[in-house]
N, C-alpha and C positions, 0 to 999 in steps of 0.2 A: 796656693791655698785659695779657697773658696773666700771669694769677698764677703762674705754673709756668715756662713758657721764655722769656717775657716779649716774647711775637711781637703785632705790633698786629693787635686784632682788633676786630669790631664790637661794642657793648656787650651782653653777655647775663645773666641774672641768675646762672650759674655766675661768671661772671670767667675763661673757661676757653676755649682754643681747642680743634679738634676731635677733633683728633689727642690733646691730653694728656685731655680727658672721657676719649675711647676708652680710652685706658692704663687711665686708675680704674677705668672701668664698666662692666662687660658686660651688657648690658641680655638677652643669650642665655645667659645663666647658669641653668643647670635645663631646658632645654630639650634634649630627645636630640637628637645628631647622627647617629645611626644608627635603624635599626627592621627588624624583618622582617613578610614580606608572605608568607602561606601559599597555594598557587596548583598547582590539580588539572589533571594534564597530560590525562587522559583527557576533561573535560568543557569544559576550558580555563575555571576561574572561580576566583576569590578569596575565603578566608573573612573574611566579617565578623562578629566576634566578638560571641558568643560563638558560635553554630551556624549560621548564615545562610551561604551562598555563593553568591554574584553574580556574572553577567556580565558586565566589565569589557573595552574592546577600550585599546588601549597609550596614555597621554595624553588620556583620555577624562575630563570631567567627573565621571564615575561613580568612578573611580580615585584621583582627582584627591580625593573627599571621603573614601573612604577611608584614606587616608595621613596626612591629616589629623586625620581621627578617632582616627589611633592618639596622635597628640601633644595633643590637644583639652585633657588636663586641663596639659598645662604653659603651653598657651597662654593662661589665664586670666591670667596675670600681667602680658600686655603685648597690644598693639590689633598685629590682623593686619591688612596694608595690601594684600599680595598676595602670588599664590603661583602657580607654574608649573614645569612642568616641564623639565629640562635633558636633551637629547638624548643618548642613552645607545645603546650598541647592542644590537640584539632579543633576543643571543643571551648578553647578559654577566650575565642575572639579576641585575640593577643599575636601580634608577629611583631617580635624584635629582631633589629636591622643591626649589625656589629660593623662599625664604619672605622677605620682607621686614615687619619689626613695627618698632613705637616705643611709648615708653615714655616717662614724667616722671621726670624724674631731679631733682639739686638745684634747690632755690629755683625750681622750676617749670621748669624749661627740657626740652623734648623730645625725647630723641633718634632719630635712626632710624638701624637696621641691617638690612643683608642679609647671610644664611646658609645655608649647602647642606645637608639633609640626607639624605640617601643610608639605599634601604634594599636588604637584601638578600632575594631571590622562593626561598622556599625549598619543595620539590616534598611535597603534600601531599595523599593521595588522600579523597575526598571519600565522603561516609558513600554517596551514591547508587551511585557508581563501584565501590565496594567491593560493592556487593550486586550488580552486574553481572558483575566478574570473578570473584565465586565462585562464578557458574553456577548452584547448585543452592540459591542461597539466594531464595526467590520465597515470597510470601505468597499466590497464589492463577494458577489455569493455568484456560485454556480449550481443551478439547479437541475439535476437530471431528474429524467421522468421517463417509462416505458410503460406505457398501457394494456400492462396485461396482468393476468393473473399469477401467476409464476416469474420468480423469481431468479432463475439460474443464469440469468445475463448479468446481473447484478454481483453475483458472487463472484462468478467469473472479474467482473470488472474490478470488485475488491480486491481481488490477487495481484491483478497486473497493480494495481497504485500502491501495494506492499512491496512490491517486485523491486518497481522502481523509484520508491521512495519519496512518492508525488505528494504525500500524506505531512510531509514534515514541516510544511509553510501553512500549514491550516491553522485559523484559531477555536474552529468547532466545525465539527462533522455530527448533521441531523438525518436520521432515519424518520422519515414517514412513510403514511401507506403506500405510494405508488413509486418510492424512488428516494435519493438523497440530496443532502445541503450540504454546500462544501464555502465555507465564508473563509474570506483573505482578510489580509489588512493593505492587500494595494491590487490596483488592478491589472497590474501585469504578473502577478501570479493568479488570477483568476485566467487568465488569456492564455495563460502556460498548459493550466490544467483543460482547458477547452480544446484547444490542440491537439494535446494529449490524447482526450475522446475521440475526436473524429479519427483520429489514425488508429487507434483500436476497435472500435465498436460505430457499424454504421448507424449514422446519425444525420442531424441537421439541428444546427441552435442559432439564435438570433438573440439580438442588447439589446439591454436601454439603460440609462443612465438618470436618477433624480437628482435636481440640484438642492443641496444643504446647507450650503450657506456661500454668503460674495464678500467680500474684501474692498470697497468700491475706490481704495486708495490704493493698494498696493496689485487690485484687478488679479487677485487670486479666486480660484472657484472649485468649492468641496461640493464632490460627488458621490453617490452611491451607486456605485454600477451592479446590476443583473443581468446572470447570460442564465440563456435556458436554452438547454440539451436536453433533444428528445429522440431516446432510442428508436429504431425500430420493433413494432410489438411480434416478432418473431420469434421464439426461442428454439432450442431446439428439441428434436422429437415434436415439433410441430405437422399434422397434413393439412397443405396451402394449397390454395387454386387459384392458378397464377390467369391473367387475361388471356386471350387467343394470340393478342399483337406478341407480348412478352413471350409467351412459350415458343411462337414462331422464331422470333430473333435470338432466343438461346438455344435455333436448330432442333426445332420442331418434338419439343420437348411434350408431353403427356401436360395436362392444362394441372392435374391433382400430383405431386410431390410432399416428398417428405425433406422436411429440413433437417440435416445428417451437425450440425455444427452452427455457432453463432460465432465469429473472428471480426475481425474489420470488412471481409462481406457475409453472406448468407449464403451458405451450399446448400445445394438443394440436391437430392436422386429421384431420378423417377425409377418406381421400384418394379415395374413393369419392363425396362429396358436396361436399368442401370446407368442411364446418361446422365451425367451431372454437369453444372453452373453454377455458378459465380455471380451473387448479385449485389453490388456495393452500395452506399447508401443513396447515391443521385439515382443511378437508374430504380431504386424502390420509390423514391419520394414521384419519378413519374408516373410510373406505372404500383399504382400502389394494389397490395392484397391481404388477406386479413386469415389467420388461423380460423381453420373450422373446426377444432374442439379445442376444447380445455384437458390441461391433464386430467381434473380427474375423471372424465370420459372415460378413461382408456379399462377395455375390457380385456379379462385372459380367454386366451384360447388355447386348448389342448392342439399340439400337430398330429392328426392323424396317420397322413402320408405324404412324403413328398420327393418331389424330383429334380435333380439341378438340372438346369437347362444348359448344354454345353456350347451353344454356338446362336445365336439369334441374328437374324439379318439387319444389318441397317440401314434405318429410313434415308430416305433424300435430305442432304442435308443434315445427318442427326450430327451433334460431338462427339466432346471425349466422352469417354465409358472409366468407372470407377472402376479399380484394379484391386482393390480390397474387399469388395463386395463379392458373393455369387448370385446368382439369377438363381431363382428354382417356384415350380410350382407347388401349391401345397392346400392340402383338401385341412380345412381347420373345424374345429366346434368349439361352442364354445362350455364355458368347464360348469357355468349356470344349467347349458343344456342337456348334462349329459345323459338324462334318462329320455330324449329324444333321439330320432333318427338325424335331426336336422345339421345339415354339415355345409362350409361356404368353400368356394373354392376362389384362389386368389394366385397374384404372381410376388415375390419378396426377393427383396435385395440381401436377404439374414440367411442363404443359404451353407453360408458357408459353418453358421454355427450351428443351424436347426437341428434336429433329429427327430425321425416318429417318437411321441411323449414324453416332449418337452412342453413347456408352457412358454406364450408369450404372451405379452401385452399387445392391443390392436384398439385399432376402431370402426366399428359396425358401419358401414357408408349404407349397406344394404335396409335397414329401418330404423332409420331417422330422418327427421327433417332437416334439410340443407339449407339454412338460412345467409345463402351467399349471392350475389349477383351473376358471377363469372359461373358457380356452378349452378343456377338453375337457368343457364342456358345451355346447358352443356347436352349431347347425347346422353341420354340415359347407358344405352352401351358401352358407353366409353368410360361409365362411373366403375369403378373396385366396386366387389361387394364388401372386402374388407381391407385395410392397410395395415400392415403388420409394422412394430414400430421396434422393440427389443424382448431379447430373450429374458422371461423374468428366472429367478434368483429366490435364496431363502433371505430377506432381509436380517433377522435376527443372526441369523450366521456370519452373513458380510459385515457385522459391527462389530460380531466378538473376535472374528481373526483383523480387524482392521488395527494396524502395527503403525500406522500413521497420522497425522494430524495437520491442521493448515492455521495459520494465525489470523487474528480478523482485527481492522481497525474499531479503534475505543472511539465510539459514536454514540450521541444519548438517542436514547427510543422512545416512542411512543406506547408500544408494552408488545411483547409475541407473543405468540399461541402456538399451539400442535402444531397446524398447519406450517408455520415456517420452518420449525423444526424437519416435516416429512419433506419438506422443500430441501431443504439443505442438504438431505441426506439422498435424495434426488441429482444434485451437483457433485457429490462426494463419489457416487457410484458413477456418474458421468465422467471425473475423472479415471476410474480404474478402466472404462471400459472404450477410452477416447486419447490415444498415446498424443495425439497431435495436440489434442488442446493440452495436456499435462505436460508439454515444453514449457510453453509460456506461466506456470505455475510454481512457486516452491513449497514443496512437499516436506517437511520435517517430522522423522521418525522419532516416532512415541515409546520413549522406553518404558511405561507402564503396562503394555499388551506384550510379551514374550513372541519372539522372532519363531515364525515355522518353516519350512522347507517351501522353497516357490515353485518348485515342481509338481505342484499339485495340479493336476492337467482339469481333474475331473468337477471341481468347484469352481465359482465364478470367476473372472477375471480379476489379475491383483497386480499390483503396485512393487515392483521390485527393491531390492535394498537399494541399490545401486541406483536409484531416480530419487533416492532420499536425502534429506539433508540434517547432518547434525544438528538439533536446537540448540546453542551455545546459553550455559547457566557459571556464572561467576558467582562461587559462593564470597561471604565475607574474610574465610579465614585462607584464601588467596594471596592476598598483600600482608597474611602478619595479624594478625589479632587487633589493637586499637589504630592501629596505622592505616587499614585500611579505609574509614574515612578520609582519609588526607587524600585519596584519589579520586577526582570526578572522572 
């Protein structure tokens, strides 16, 4: 019989049934029934004490030893048997912990109990979070810069930093007029992304560092580092006139080229020969050269006639020759002139897609002023009368069949205009009409524009399904209706 209410029980070394133990002995005596949990709404993580904050998703293992952790020194006192968590809901700032321990109690006997302890998630911004919403708190900025008018290096370069995810350690990204700001919170991610540039985009950057403050006891010293990254102002569909020395040592190249591409170097074709080169950022910062138009220069011309050249000799010396290009001569006018006689005649590298009346875009070398060094030395004979650049297109058509889209980093502006707009869509059709550079790019297919046949030979160049990329969209009724907040 039970010492206490005298109920028959099985013999134990208390002499006690379970219910009177219970009354005596709270084996959860010193153990919190409560706790709080501190939890950054901006990065969604939990601090683990004392400075540590970790990624935790709801009922997760990771969680799970957290909560624990915070009662760890009471638990020494009694053997933990298990523990889990009680379903709560996402939004009540509430996780209860169902712990089960046992303990020896009198004259050896064991007891076990289970107990809830409940904590409460209290909203705590994180030291990272904190240097992001105050904008201007950054330990070191990257500032690129390309001195031109046109933008299409720029866009380009926003691909590759999406591509490769170089974007994700930034605390603000600033768009101004000649280029962007890319601010860290340490300087060896500002050093990461400088690296970065020069292997993509030929360039040249140089540091400096401000000091902010000194420590004269503990001989600590807060810096503000600046790196500036300065492109090359070449883009492509640029005509360059390169120096006498440079054209010689890329094998007696033609002094006026067009640049066909902007990569980590400058391709250049002379459209005259079809010879092309390779010019990376150190040999440009030697021998330095300067675009002679602006896009918006560039004028149409009707093809009147023209002839692929099938065989042309080569010079002493000359290089490799462009394998995707055709040679061809071609008597052009232009579409301003055409109640004139007046017709230019020229050599182009765009044989292969011309045809008598087509239109392309060029630039008139024959009247204008050449405000260049390298070309007002140059033989006048040796000047183009005109350089053909590409085949132009119905703009408005190429937007309505374009089935595709590219994503852009969230960066504050200073305000756009039209002009970046026509810019953009300058880069956009550079894609379609440039496979080489749309490797290095991801392309994600727009399901708002209906899919057409891509055998359409007789319209401008396009973007196959097959170079696209699903844009991945996670609606909320995925994981379950209210449950789906419970997943970060």
């Amino acid at each position: 019989l039970c010492c206490q209410c005298g109920v028959p029980i099985a013999p134990n070394p208390a002499n006690m049934c379970v219910g009177c133990l219970r009354a005596q002995l709270d084996i959860t005596e010193g153990i919190p029934k409560q706790g709080t949990l501190h939890f950054c709404k901006q990065c969604e993580r939990y601090l683990q004490p004392p400075g540590t904050w970790i990624q935790c998703t709801l009922e997760s293992r990771e969680l799970l030893a957290l909560c624990l952790k915070k009662i760890k020194a009471s638990l020494s006192k009694v053997r933990l048997i298990d523990a889990g968590f009680i379903w709560t809901e996402p939004h009540s700032k509430r996780l209860k912990l169902k712990l089960t321990v046992q303990k020896e109690v009198i004259n050896g006997a064991v007891l076990q109990q289970v107990f809830v302890v409940e904590y409460i998630i209290q909203s705590q911004m994180c030291e990272d979070c904190h240097r992001i919403e105050a904008k201007d708190f950054w330990k070191a900025v990257v500032q690129v810069r390309q001195k031109t008018l046109h933008k299409k290096t720029f866009y380009y370069l926003e691909q590759l930093i999406l591509k490769h995810r170089l974007h994700q350690n930034t605390l603000r990204i600033k768009e101004i007029h000649d280029g962007l700001d890319f601010y860290y919170s340490s300087k060896q991610q500002a050093q990461k992304m400088v690296d970065f540039l020069q292997c993509t985009v030929p360039s040249r950057s140089k540091s400096s560092q401000r000091l902010i403050s000194h420590d004269i006891h503990s001989n600590v010293y807060n810096y503000k580092s600046t790196f500036s990254v300065e492109i090359v102002p070449i883009c492509k569909d640029n005509v360059v006139c390169l120096s006498p020395k440079l054209a010689q040592s890329l094998g007696n190249m033609s002094q006026i080229c067009v640049c066909i591409r902007v990569t980590s170097t400058i391709h250049l074709i002379d459209p005259s020969t079809l010879q092309i080169a390779e010019i990376d950022g150190n040999t440009y910062w030697r021998h330095p050269f300067n675009s002679l138009f602006h896009p918006k220069q560039l004028e149409e011309f009707i093809i009147m006639d023209i002839n692929r050249v099938q065989e042309k000799k080569k010079g002493a010396g000359a290089g490799a020759r462009s394998n995707k290009h055709t040679l061809a001569e071609a008597w052009v006018q232009k579409t301003s002139e055409l109640n004139t006689d007046h017709q230019y005649f020229c050599c182009t590298h765009l044989g292969h897609i011309l045809n008598p009346g087509d239109l392309v875009l060029g630039f008139d070398l024959a009247n204008c002023n050449l405000n260049d060094e390298f070309a007002n030395k140059m033989n006048p004979h040796s000047i183009p009368d005109v350089v053909l650049i590409k085949k132009s297109y119905d703009r408005t058509k190429r937007q309505r069949r374009r089935n595709w889209k590219l994503k852009e980093l969230e960066r504050d502006r200073e305000g756009t205009d039209t002009d970046d707009e026509r810019q953009y869509q300058d880069f956009l059709e550079d894609l379609e009409e440039d496979e080489a550079i749309r490797k290095n790019v991801n392309i994600y297919r727009n399901a708002d524009v209906p899919v057409e046949s891509d055998t359409d030979d007789d319209g401008p160049p396009r973007i196959s399904l097959a170079e696209m990329l699903e844009d991945l969209h996670i609606s909320q009724d995925a994981t379950g209706g209210e449950g789906a907040n419970m997943m970060t």
